[in-house]
Structure formats: structure tokens, C-alpha cells
C-alpha positions as CSV (number, residue, x, y, z in Angstrom):
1,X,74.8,101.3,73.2
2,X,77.7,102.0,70.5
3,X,80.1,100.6,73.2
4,X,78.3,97.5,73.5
5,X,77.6,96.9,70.0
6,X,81.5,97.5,69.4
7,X,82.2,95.1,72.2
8,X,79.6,92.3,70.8
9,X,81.7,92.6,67.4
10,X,85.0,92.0,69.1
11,X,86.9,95.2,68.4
12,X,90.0,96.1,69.9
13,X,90.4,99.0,72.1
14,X,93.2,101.1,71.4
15,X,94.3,103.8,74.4
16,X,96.5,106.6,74.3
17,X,97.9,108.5,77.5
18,X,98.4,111.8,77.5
19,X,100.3,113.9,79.6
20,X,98.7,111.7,82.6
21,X,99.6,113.5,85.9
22,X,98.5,112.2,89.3
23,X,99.2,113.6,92.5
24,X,97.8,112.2,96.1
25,X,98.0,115.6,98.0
26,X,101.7,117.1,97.8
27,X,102.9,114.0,96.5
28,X,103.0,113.2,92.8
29,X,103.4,110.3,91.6
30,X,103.1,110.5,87.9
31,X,104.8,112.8,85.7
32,X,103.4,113.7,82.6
33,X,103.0,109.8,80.9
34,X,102.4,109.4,77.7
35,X,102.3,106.3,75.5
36,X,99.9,104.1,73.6
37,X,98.3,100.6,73.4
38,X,97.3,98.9,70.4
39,X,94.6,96.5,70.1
40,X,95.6,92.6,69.9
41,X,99.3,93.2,71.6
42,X,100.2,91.8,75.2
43,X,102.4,94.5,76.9
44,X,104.9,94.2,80.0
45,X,104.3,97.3,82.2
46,X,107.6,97.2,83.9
47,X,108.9,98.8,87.1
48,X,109.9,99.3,90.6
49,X,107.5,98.9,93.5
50,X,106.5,102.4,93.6
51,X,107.5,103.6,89.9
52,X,104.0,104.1,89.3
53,X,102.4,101.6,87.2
54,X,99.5,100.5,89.5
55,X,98.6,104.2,89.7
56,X,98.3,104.6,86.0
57,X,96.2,101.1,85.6
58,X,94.3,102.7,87.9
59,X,93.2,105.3,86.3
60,X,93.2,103.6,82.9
61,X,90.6,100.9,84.9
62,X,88.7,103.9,86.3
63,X,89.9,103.3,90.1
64,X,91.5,107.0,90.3
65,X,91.0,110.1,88.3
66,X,93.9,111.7,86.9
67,X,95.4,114.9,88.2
68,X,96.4,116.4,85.1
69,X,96.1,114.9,81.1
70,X,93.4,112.7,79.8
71,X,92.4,109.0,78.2
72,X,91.6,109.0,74.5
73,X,89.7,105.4,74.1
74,X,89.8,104.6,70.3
75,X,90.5,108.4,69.8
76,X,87.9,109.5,71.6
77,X,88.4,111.1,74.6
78,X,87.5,109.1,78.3
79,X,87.4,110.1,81.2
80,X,86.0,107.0,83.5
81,X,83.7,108.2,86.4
82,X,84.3,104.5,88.0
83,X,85.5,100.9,87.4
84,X,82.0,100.1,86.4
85,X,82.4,103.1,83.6
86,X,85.5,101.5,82.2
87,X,84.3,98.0,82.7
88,X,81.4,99.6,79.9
89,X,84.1,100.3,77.2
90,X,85.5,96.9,78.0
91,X,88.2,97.6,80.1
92,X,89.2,95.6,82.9
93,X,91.8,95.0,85.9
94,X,92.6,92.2,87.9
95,X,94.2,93.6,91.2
96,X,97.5,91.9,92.8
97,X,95.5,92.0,95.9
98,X,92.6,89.9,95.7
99,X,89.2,91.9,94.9
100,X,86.7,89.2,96.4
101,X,83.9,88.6,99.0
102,X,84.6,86.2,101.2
103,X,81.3,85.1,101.9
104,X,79.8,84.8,98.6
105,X,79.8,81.7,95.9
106,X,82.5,82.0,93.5
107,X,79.9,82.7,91.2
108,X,78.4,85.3,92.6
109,X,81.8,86.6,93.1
110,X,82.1,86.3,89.5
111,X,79.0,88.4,88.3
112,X,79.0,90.9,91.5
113,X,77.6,94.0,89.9
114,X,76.6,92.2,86.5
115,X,74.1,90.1,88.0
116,X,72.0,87.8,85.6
117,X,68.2,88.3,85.8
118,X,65.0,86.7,85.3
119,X,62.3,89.3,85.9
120,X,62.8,90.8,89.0
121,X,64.9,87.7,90.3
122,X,68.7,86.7,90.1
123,X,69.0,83.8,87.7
124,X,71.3,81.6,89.7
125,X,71.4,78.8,87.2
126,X,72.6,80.7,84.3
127,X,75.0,82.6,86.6
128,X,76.3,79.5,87.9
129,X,77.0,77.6,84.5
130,X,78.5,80.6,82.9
131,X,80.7,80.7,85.7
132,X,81.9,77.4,85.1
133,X,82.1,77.7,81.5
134,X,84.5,80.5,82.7
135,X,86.4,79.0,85.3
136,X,87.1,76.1,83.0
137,X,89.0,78.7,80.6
138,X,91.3,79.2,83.0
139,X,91.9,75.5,83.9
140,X,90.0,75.6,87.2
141,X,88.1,72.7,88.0
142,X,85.7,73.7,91.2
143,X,81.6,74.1,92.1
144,X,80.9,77.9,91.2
145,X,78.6,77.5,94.2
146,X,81.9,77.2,96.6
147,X,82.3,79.7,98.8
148,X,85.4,81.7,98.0
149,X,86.6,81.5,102.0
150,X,87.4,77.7,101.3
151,X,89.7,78.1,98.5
152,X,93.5,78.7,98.7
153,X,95.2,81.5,97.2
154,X,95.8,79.9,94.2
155,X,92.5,79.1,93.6
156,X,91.6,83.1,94.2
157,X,93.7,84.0,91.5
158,X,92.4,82.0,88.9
159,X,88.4,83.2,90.3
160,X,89.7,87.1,89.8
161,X,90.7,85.5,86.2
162,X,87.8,84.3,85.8
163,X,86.0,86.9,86.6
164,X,87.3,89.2,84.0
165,X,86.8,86.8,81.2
166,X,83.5,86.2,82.2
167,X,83.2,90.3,81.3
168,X,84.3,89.9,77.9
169,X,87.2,92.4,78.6
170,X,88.5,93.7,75.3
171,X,91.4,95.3,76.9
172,X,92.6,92.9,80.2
173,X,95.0,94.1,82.9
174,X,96.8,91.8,84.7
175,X,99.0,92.8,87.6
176,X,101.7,89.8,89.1
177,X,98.8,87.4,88.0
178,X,101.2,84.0,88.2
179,X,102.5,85.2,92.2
180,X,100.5,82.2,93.7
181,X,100.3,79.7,90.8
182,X,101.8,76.5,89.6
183,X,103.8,76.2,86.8
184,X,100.9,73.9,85.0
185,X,98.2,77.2,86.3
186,X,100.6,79.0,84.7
187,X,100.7,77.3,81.4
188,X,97.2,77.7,80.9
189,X,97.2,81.0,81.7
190,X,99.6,81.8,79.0
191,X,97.4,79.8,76.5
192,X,94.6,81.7,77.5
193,X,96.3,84.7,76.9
194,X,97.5,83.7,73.2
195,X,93.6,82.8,73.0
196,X,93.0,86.7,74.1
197,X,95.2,88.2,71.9
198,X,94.0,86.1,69.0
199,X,90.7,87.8,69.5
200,X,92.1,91.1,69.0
201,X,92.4,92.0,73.1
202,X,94.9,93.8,74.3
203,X,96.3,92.7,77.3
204,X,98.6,94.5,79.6
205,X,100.9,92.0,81.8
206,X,102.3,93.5,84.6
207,X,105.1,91.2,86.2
208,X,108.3,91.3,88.1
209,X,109.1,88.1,86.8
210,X,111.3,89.4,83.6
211,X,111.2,85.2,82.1
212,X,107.2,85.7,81.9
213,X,107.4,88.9,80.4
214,X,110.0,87.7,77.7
215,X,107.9,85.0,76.8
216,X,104.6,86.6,77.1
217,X,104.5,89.8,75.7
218,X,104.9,91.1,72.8
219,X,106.2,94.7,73.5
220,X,107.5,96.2,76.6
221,X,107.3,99.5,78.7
222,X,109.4,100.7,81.1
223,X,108.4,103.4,83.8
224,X,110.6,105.1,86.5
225,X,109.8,107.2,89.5
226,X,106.6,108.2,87.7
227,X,107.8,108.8,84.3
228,X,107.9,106.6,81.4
229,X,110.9,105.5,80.4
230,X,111.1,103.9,77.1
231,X,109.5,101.2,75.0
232,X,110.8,98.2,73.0
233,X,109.8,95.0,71.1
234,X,110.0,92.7,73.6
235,X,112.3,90.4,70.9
236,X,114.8,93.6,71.3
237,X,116.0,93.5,75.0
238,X,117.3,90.6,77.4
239,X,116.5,90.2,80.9
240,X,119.2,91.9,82.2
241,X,118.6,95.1,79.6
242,X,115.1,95.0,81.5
243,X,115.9,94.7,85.1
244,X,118.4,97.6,84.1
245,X,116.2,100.1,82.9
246,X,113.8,99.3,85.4
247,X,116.2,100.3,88.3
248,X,118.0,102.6,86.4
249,X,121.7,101.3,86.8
250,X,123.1,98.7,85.9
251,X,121.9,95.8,88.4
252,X,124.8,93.6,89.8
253,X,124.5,90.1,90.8
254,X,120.9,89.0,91.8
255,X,122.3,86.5,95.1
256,X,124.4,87.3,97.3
257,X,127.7,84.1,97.8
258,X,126.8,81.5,99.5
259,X,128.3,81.0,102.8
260,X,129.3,77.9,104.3
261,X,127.8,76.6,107.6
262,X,129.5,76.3,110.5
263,X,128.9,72.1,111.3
264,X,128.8,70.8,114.9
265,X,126.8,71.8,117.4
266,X,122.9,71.5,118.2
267,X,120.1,72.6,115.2
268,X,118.9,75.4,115.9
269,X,114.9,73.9,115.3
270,X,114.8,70.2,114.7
271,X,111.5,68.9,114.1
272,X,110.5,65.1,113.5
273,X,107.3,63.3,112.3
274,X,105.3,66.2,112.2
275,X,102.2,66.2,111.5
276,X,99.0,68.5,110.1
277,X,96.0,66.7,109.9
278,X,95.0,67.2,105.8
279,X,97.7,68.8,105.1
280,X,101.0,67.2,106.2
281,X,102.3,63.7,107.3
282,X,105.6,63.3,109.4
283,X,107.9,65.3,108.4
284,X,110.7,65.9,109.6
285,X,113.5,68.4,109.0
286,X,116.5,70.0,110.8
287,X,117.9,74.0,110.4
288,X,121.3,74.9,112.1
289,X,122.4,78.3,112.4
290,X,123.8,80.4,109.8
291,X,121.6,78.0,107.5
292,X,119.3,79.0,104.4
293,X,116.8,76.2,104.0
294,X,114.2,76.3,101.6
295,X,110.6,74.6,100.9
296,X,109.7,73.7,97.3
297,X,106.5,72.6,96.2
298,X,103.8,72.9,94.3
299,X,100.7,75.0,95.1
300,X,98.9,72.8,97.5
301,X,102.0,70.8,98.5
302,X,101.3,71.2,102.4
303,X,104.5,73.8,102.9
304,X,102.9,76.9,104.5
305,X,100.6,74.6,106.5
306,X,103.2,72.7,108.4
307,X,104.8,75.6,109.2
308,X,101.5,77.2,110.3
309,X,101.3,73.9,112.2
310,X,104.8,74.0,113.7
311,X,103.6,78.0,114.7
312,X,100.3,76.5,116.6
313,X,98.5,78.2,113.9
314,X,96.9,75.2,113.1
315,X,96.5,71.8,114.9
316,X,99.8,69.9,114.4
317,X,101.2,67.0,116.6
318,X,105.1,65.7,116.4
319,X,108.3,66.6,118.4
320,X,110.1,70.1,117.9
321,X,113.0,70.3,119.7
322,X,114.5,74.3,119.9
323,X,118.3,74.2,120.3
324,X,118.6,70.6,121.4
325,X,115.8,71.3,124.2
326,X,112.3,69.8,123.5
327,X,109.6,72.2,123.5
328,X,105.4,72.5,123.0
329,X,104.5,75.1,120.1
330,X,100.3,75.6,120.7
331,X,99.9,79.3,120.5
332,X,102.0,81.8,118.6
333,X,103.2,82.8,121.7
334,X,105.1,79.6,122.4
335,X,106.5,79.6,119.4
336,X,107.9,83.4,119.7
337,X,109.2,82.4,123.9
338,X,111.5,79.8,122.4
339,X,112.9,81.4,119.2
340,X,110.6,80.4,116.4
341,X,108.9,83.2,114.1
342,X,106.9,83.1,111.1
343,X,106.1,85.8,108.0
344,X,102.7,85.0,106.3
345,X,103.2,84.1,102.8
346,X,99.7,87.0,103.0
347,X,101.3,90.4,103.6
348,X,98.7,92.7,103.4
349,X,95.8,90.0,105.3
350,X,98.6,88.5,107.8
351,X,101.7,90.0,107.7
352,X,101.1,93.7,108.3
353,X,97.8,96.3,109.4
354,X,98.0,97.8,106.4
355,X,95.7,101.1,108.1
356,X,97.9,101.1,110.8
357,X,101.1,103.1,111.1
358,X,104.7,102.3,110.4
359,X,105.9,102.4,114.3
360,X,102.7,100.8,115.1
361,X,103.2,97.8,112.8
362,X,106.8,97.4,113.8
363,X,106.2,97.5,117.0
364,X,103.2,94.5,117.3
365,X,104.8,91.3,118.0
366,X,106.9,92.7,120.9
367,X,104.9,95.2,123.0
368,X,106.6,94.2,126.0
369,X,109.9,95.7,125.2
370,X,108.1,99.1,124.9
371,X,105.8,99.2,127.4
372,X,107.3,99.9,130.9
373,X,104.5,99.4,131.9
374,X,103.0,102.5,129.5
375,X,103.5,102.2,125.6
376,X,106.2,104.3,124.8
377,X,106.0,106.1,121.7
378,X,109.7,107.7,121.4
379,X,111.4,104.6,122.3
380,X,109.2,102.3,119.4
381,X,110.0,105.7,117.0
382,X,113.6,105.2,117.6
383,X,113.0,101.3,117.6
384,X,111.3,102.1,113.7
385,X,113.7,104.7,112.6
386,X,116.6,102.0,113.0
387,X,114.7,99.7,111.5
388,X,114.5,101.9,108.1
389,X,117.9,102.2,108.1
390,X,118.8,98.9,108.8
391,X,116.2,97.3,106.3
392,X,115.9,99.9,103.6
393,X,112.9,100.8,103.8
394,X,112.6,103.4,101.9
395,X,109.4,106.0,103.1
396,X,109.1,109.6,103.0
397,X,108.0,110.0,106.4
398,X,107.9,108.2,109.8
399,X,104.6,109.3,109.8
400,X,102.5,107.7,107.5
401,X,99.9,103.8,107.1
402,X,101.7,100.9,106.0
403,X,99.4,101.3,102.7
404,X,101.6,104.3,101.8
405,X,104.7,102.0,100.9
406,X,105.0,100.1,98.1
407,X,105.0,96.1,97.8
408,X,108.6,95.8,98.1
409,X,108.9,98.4,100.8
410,X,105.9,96.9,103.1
411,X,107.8,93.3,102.7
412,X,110.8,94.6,104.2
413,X,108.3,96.4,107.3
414,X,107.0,93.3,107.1
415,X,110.1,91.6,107.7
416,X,111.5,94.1,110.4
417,X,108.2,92.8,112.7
418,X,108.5,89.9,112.7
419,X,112.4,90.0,113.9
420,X,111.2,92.6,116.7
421,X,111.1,89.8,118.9
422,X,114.7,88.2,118.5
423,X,114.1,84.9,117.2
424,X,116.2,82.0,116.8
425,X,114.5,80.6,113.9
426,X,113.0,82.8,110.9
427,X,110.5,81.1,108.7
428,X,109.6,83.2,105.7
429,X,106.8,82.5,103.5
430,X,107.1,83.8,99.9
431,X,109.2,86.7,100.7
432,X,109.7,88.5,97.5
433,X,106.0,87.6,96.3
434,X,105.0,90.7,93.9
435,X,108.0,92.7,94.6
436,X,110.3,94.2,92.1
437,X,113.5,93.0,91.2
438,X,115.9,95.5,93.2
439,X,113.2,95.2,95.9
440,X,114.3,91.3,95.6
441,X,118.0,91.9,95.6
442,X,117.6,93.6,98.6
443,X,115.9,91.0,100.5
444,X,117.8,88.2,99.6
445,X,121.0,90.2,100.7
446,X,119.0,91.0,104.2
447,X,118.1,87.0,104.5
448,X,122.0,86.5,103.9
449,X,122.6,89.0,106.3
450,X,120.3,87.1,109.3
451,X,122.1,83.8,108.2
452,X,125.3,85.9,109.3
453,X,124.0,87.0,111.9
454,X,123.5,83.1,113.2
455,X,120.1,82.6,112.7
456,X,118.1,80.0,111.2
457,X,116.2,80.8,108.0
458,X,113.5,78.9,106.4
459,X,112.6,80.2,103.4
460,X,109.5,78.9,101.5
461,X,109.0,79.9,97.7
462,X,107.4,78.9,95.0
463,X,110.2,80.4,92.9
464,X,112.9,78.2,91.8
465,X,115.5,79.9,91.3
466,X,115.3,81.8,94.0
467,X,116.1,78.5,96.3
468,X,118.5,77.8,93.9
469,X,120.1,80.9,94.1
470,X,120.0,81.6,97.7
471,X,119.9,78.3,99.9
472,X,122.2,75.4,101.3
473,X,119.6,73.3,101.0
474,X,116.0,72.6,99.5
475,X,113.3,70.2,101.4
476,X,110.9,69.4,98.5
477,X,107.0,68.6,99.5
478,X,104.7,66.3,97.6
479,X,101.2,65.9,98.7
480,X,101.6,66.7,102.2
481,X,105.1,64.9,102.5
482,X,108.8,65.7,102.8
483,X,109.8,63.6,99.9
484,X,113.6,64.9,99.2
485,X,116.3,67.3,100.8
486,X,119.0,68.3,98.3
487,X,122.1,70.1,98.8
488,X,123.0,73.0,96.9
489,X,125.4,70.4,94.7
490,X,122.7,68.7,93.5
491,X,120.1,72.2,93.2
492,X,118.6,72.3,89.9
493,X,115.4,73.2,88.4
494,X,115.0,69.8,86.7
495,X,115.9,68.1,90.4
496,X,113.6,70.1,92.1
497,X,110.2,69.8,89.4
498,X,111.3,66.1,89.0
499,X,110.9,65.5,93.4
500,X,108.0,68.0,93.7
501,X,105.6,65.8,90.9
502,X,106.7,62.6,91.5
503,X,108.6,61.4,88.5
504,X,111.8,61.3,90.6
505,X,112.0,57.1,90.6
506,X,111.5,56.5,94.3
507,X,110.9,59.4,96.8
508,X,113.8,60.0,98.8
509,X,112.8,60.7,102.4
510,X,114.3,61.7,105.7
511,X,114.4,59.0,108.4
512,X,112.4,58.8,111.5
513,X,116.0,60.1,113.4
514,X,115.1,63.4,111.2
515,X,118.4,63.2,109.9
516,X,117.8,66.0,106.5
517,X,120.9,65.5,105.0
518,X,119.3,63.3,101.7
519,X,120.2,64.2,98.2
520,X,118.8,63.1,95.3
């Protein structure tokens, strides 16, 4: 009752770790942490996949107990028995991965486990317009009586937003909360976030994306292999102080040089008037080998959806021609006999088993190689102990789930799969989403490497820069249309905003020949 009465008031909650240990049977993965929040600051928890920070929300949200060292919660001491325990002190966390049930309303999403009652019945009605009063703080403008299958992952985001505000959190985590959203989702989320702290919550703002946290956050905190590292007014450091503490060295250049691409010769994929029913109309592109194309757009734009079109993921009618020779994508399995492959923008829902092993997961997409006619386990362990080499994978063992790696690690699994089966043509889908910056380095210099190695990449990203940085060319989507293809001369982020809202002047398209070479 003192908690709640201290919550209804609007008081801060002020945390101190102490000497937090935490250790998932011989491994240990935090190392004696200590550090303290203040009410009515945002923090950036900085880090590597893996340096820990997850963990320690974790415990902070009552998801894990620690090992070792304690929680003082406004100087008392906590110990959280569950989520629902620290949810009760006004402590909450919104997960990277998306904490909802599929089949139920976004409302009832919203107040699972704090239902609304009137008597001995659910109050619906009251559930229902709370939840839009909170959905509307976050700037999203849907039925709270949807069912959460039918939205996009956008839309998720904002509902796991939602969801906390809706609890009246007085001290809000937020881990790689702008991953899937627009930069006008985005915008409000930051106002709503000044809102927050205005109030006195503190909010902790975990992000690998080191502009956000500059102009987000009023301190930051760096932790390393488990430890914490240092803290510093976030005025104090630049970017690149940031990214080098995280890593702990001094981080060279971000992209690798752009290579030039060989001309002549057939596209590797060339694809024209494609189209998606609801999602995209005629499009049509070309991708020659060596080449780095991207997809820009914004949220909603109708990128992943051709592509899951073009992968006979979805039905999708236009011509696809593979290496100058026309072909028919319906089924995956089309697509992977003639050279086309695709990495779900969803790594741990489509990209990888996440409960399955390493060898296992590497191993999927091209079962006939190792089975002769019997699976052959040594041969798909030497297949996967290349493949950790050759991608970086870092792991402690062979043996272990998918769920063991971290976010930057399973990308790169991820990535190896996918390839398993030789493919002309690469499409990846948000391939550094919620990955750390060296994580990121790393897999831009293995897209580079592919390109090298003569095949076609596609890479689609809601990250500017990172097109900018890393592609020949950028095909910008509007509303379910291939509205402009610049060349890395005329890359900018003004160029690339200005063609994905529409306040270009008139769209530039490709022609019905599916010639892509148009620049704005």
C-alpha cells in the first residue's frame, strides 16, 4: 500500500546496484556491477551484444534473480520475486523482442495481468478506452479491439509502449525501442519521453544507435564483458568516444570502400512490374553481381513485402528473370533452385529456431547436402565450425541453442543459413536490426565480402546511413511503389527522406524496360 500511494503521488524511484553478480550455471555474465539511477534522468545503457545489459534489466525488472549483490529501491533494499513484483514498485521493461499474444485485442494485450473489473466481470469498455487514451500517447492511431496478429512490427512496438504507459511506470526501460519505427514514430517517442522525465520518471534507453542516445539521454553508462565501465554526462562524450568504450578499442572506419561494379554482362535478378496485391504495384528493379542495392522506405512502404512476394512468400505476379533466363518463384523452393535467398527482417520468429542448436540451424535450408541419404552430423559440424570462423561468430561452444548467442552473434548464424544453399542473389532484410555497433561493422564488412565474392546483395534498412554508407545504389519505396533509384553520387539523407514522403517534385520511376539506372 505505501508503494502505491508513492506511485499515485508521482515519486521518482531511485535504484542503486550493488555488487550485482549473475551467473547461468558455469558461466557468469555479470561481474560485480555497481552504479545508480536517479529519478527524472533518461540514461543510455550502452554495450556490446553480450556485454550484459539485458541481463541486469532483467533483474532490475524482476525477470532473473541475481547471483550474488542486491537492489536497494529508494534505499531500501529489493529483491523482486517476479516482473509483476517490480511492476508493484513501478518498475517496468519493454523487451527488444516483442512480449505480446497474438491472439488477443491490443487492449487486452495492454492490461494482461492488470485486468479492469466490474464485480466479478472484466470491464471491457473501460479497458478499451484507456487503451486508446494510451495508444494515442504514443501517436498510434488504431481500434484497441484489433487483434495484435494484424498489425505490423511497427505497430507492435508502439502497443509494448503502450502498454507500459498504460502502468504508470515510474521507472521505464526501454531496450532498441526505435528498431522498427519511422522517423515521425520516432519523434513522438522522444516527446513522450521528455513528457516522462518531466514527471520525475526515470527512464533507462538502451540503444545501439549512439545519434538517439546523444540526443536522448541525459547521462550515459557504459558496460563491458559484464562489468561496468564508466559513466558520463551524456553532453561530455561524442559518438565515436561512445562506440569506443563500448568495444573497448578504438573502432576504425564503420564501412568498408566501396567497390566498383564490374558493367556488362546479364543481372544477376532482374525483375519487372512486379506486383503484391496491397502491398506493391510494378516494380521493377535490376541487381548485377558484385552489386550492393538497397531499399529505403518508410515503415509500411511495401519493401519487405515485394521481396516476400518475389520469394513466393506471398502472392505476387510480374516477370523475374535469374541471370538473363526467365523463371517462376511460387514456393521458397523455387526461389532457392535458381539463386534467390531471403533473411527475414524477424530473426528470432523467421530467421532462426531460436531452441534449436547452432549445427541444426545452420544446417536447415540445405539438408540435402548433408544427408546421403542419412543426416550426417560430423559433416554439418564441420559445415558449422567453418562457418564460425568464416562469419565471426563468436560462441563458446559448438554445442549450445541459438538463444545462447547474443543479437549480433545470432544475425551473423542467421546469415551463415541462409547462404548454406549457394545463392546467386542475397536479399537481407534489416540486417543489423538491434545489434551493437562492432556487431555492425562486422556485418557490413561480410556483406562487402559476398559482393566480392560476385553475388548479388539486396539489402533493405530502415537506416539511412547505413545505405548510404554501404550501397551503389538505393531504390526508394513510397506507398507500395518504386518511386526513385539513386546512385551513390547522388546518396543523401535529404535525397532519400525527400523520395520516400513525397516532397521530391515529381516521382522519378523506372520504366516498364526495368531499366534502374534513375537518379534524382
Amino acid at each position: 500500500m505505501e508503494t502505491e500511494a508513492l506511485l499515485a503521488r508521482g515519486a521518482g524511484v531511485a535504484v542503486e546496484f550493488d555488487g550485482i553478480v549473475k551467473a547461468f550455471g558455469s558461466v557468469q555474465v555479470l561481474h560485480d556491477v555497481s552504479f545508480s539511477l536517479a529519478p527524472g534522468r533518461v540514461y543510455g545503457l550502452l554495450g556490446e551484444n553480450g556485454a550484459g545489459k539485458s541481463t541486469l534489466m532483467k533483474i532490475l525488472a524482476g525477470y532473473e534473480q541475481p547471483t550474488a549483490g542486491g537492489l536497494r529501491i529508494n534505499g531500501v533494499a529489493q529483491q523482486f520475486a517476479n516482473s509483476r513484483d517490480a511492476q508493484a514498485h513501478g518498475i517496468v521493461l519493454i523487451h527488444q523482442e516483442f512480449n505480446l499474444a497474438e491472439d488477443l485485442s491490443v487492449a487486452q494485450n495492454i492490461f494482461l495481468g492488470h485486468e479492469k473489473k466490474k464485480g466479478w466481470l472484466l470491464d471491457d469498455a473501460t479497458m478499451e478506452r484507456d487503451a486508446a487514451a494510451a495508444l494515442a500517447q504514443v501517436g498510434l492511431q488504431i481500434d484497441p479491439r484489433t487483434k495484435v496478429r494484424r498489425l505490423i512490427v511497427a505497430e507492435k512496438q508502439l502497443v509494448e509502449i503502450a502498454k507500459a504507459v498504460a502502468r504508470r511506470a515510474r521507472l521505464l526501460i526501454m531496450d532498441e525501442p526505435t528498431a522498427t519505427l519511422t522517423p515521425g514514430e520516432t519523434e513522438r517517442l522522444f516527446r513522450l519521453i521528455a513528457q516522462l522525465r518531466s514527471e520525475g520518471v526515470t527512464v533507462v534507453y538502451i540503444s545501439h544507435k549512439l545519434d538517439e542516445v546523444e540526443r536522448v539521454t541525459d547521462d550515459v553508462i557504459v558496460m563491458r564483458d559484464g562489468r561496468f565501465v564508466t559513466r558520463a554526462l551524456t553532453a561530455d562524450v561524442t559518438r565515436q568516444q561512445m562506440a569506443n568504450l563500448m568495444v573497448g578499442r578504438e573502432l576504425a572506419d564503420l564501412y568498408p570502400v566501396r567497390d566498383d561494379v564490374a558493367a556488362g554482362g546479364a543481372p544477376a535478378m532482374q525483375v519487372r512490374r512486379f506486383t503484391v496485391p496491397g502491398w506493391a504495384q510494378e516494380a521493377s528493379f535490376e541487381v548485377r553481381p558484385g552489386e550492393i542495392l538497397g531499399f529505403a522506405g518508410l515503415v509500411g512502404a511495401g519493401r519487405t513485402e515485394l521481396f516476400e512476394g518475389l520469394m513466393g512468400l506471398r502472392p505476387g505476379s510480374g516477370e523475374v528473370e535469374m541471370l538473363g533466363q526467365p523463371v517462376q518463384l511460387r514456393h521458397p523452393r523455387d526461389a532457392a533452385r535458381h539463386g534467390l535467398t531471403y533473411l527475414s527482417e524477424d530473426r528470432k520468429g523467421k530467421g532462426l529456431h531460436v531452441d534449436f542448436g547452432l549445427r541444426q540451424n545452420l544446417t536447415l535450408m540445405a539438408l540435402e547436402r548433408y544427408a546421403k541419404p542419412w543426416l550426417q552430423p560430423a559433416a554439418e559440424r564441420a559445415a558449422l565450425a567453418e562457418a564460425v570462423k568464416d562469419y565471426g561468430i563468436r560462441t563458446g561452444s559448438l554445442d549450445v541453442r541459438a538463444s545462447s548467442l547474443s543479437g549480433g552473434n545470432q544475425q551473423k548464424l542467421a546469415l551463415a543459413k541462409v547462404l548454406q544453399p549457394r545463392p546467386k542473389v542475397v536479399v537481407l532484410d534489416e540486417p543489423t536490426r538491434g545489434v551493437d555497433v562492432g556487431a555492425k561493422r562486422d556485418i557490413y564488412f561480410l556483406i562487402q565480402r559476398l559482393a566480392r565474392d560476385g553475388l548479388a546483395v539486396i539489402v533493405v534498412s530502415s537506416e539511412l546511413m547505413e545505405l548510404i554508407g554501404l550501397c551503389h545504389r538505393v531504390a526508394v519505396m513510397r506507398a507500395g511503389r518504386l518511386v526513385a533509384t539513386l546512385d551513390a553520387r547522388h546518396l543523401s539523407e535529404e535525397a532519400l527522406i525527400a523520395h520516400a514522403t513525397g516532397t521530391a517534385g515529381a516521382p522519378s520511376t523506372a520504366p516498364e524496360t526495368g531499366d534502374p539506372h534513375v537518379h534524382a
